[in-house]
Residue, then its C-alpha position, 0 to 999 in steps of 0.5 A: x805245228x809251224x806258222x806256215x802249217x798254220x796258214x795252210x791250215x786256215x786257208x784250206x779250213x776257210x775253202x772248206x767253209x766256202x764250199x759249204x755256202x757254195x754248195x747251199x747256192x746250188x742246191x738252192x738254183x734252178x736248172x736253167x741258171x746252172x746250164x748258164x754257167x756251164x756254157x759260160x764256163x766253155x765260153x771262158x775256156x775259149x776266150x781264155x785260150x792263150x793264157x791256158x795255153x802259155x800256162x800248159x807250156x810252162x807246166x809242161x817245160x817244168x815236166x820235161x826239166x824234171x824228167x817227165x816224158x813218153x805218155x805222162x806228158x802226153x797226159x799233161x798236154x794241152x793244144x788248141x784241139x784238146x782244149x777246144x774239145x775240153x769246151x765241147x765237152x763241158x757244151x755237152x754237159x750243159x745240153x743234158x738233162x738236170x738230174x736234181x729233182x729227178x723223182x726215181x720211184x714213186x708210190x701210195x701207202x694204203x693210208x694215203x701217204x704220198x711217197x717219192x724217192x728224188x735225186x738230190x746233190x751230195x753237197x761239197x766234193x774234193x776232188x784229188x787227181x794228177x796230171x790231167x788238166x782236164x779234169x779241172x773243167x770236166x770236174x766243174x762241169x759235172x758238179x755244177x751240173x749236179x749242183x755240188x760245190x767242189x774243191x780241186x787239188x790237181x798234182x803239181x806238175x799242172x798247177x799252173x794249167x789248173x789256175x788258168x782253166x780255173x780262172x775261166x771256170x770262176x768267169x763262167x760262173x759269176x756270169x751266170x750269177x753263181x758264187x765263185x766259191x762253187x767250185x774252188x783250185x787249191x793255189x798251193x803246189x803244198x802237198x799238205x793241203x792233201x792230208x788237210x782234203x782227207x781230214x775233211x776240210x774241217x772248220x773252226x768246229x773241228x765238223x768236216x766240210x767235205x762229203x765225199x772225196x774223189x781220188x783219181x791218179x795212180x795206185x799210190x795216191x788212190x791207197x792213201x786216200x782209202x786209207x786216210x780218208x774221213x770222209x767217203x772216197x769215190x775209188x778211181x782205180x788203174x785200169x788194168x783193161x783185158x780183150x778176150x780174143x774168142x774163137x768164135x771172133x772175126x779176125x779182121x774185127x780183132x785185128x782191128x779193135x786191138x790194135x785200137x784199144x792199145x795204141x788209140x792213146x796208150x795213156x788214157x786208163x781204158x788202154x788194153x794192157x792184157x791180150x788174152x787169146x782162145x787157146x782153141x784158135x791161138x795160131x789162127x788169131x795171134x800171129x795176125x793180131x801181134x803182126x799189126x800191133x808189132x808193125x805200129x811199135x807195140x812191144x809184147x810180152x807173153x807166156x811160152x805158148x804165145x811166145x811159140x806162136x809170135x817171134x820177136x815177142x818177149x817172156x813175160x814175167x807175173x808183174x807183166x800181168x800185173x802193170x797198167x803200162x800206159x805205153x806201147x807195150x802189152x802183156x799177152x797170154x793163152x787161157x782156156x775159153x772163157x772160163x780161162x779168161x775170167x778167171x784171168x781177169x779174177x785174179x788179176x784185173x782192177x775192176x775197171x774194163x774188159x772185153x770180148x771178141x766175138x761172133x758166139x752170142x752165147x760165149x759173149x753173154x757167158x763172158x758178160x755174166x762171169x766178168x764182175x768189172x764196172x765195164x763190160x765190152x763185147x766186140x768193141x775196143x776198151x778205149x770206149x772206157x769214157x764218159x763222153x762215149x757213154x753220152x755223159x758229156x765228160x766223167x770226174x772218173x771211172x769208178x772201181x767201187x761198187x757202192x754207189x757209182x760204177x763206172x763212168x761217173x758223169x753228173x748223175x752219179x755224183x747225186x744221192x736222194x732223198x725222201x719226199x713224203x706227202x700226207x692229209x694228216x695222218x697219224x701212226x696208230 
């Protein structure tokens, strides 16, 4: 091992351990003080807007130096608006309810014993993601909230957007008298620090700091962490998102929650990437639909049958149905019923969103009860796939998983709990 590999090494070993004593410092915290630095940190972000912001402009010139463009770099942008509503957002955060202490489940044993189920934090959390700067203060927001210490690597290509936004984060935790080590930003652009993130941030022991890992970028970066992960990954799959068009839909309905759930923000994972349509009513529904989202600059490639129904429309091939785009461009495809698109979705879809459109309660509940994905939409665009919509105030993700969290993980899912028996004395036989 190098000299510099040493020194990465122990800068991320000491992080690790940091993050341990900032993750006793908010175990040990009350709510009040908690909520305090989550207003402080959006407070920060506000007064700190100029060098957020000239910071962004250097990530993004780099960005565009190397090639970036199109949604990626929309994903990388920041302004005066995104960042004022990544401060509303964190504001959200502080106004909901503290998690930790929640009693979940309570009961008596016939000897007396006095048993609660109560929510309690995970303890340290890395956080591994790419191109978003905004997860950088979601993140912090919602562990703080959850009273979890967390260590953030953010991809390369928004370091220096990250710091700034860090830098405010550490503001608005000292002033609420919190440790700046509560929530640490790997400085290093170094892509061994993430291979040092999955081995867990061991310290000097050679015990993992580090309790659970959360990944959220591109299918790559989520198969490395599952595979070389030491510790519990918290999967944020692509969101490869699917709208079943029914029969029994309102055209004007679908023309409209199709159009918005691809073209809204088409690099956002809960863009729609799969049309599919009710073969029973595919010439009253599809042409309609695809002229709109053809008048707006979305590209569409179907099977023959759509093909037939739509000029202008692209075959598509089976990588079509494969690929979350995050672009103007949208796989269509004729199935048959509900069934047909289940079984669409089954073979094809991440886990993430899917929706129907409909006005038959009983397809739209056959629909709910067939689609196994961490968000199920009826008669509402796939763009709701978001923590805010839910009411979470930000997400650190949407989790594909199905142990633990799914779905929008806000600051209640980022708890476990623990066991809490009362007793007078008692003694087991």
């Amino acid at each position: 091992m190098s000299t510099s590999d040493n020194s990465l090494g122990a800068q991320m070993s000491a992080m690790g351990q940091a993050a341990r004593g900032g993750a006793e410092a908010l175990r040990l915290s009350d709510a009040q003080t908690r909520t305090r630095a989550i207003a402080a940190m959006a407070a920060s972000l506000r007064a700190r807007s100029e060098p957020i912001l000239a910071a962004n402009a250097k990530d993004l010139a780099t960005a565009r130096d190397n090639g970036v463009s199109g949604p990626m770099l929309d994903r990388l942008a920041l302004d005066a608006g995104r960042l004022e509503a990544i401060a509303a957002s964190l504001e959200v955060v502080a106004a909901i309810p503290d998690p930790l202490g929640e009693v979940m489940n309570h009961w008596t044993r016939p000897n007396g014993l006095d048993f609660s189920r109560v929510r309690t934090p995970i303890g340290v959390i890395a956080m591994i993601y790419e191109s978003r700067p905004n997860v950088t203060a979601d993140a912090a927001a919602l562990c703080i909230r959850s009273g979890n210490a967390v260590v953030l690597r953010g991809g390369s290509e928004c370091l220096a957007s990250n710091l700034a936004i860090h830098a405010a984060v550490v503001e608005g935790l000292e002033a609420a008298g919190l440790p700046a080590e509560c929530v640490q930003a790997v400085p290093t652009p170094d892509r061994a620090a993430v291979g040092l993130i999955l081995a867990g941030l061991c310290d000097e022991r050679g015990e993992r700091c580090v309790d659970l890992i959360i990944p959220r970028g591109g299918k790559s970066l989520v198969a490395r962490v599952q595979s070389e992960a030491r510790a519990p990954v918290l999967g944020h799959l692509e969101g490869l998102c699917h709208t079943f068009v029914h029969q029994g839909a309102d055209l004007t309905k679908a023309c409209e929650v199709v159009v918005n759930a691809k073209l809204r923000r088409v690099s956002v994972c809960g863009s729609l990437e799969t049309l599919l349509i009710d073969k029973v009513a595919a010439e009253r529904l599809l042409p309609p639909i695809a002229a709109d989202l053809m008048a707006k600059g979305c590209e569409l490639r179907g099977d023959t049958a759509s093909m037939a129904l739509v000029p202008g429309m692209s075959l598509a091939t089976e990588d079509d149905w494969r690929t979350e785009y995050l672009a103007p461009i949208l796989a269509v495809r004729i199935v048959e019923g509900v069934a047909g698109a289940a079984d669409h979705i089954r073979v094809y879809g991440s886990g993430h969103t899917d929706a129907i459109i409909t006005e038959d309660k009983a397809a739209a509940e056959a629909f709910i009860a067939s689609v196994d994905s961490a968000i199920v939409l009826v008669n509402a665009s796939t763009q709701f796939a978001d923590g805010g919509e839910f009411g979470f105030g930000a997400e650190i993700g949407i989790a594909t998983d199905k142990l633990h969290a799914r779905g929008p993980v806000g600051a209640e899912q980022l708890t476990t709990y623990k066991y809490v028996v009362r007793g007078t004395g008692q003694t087991r036989p």
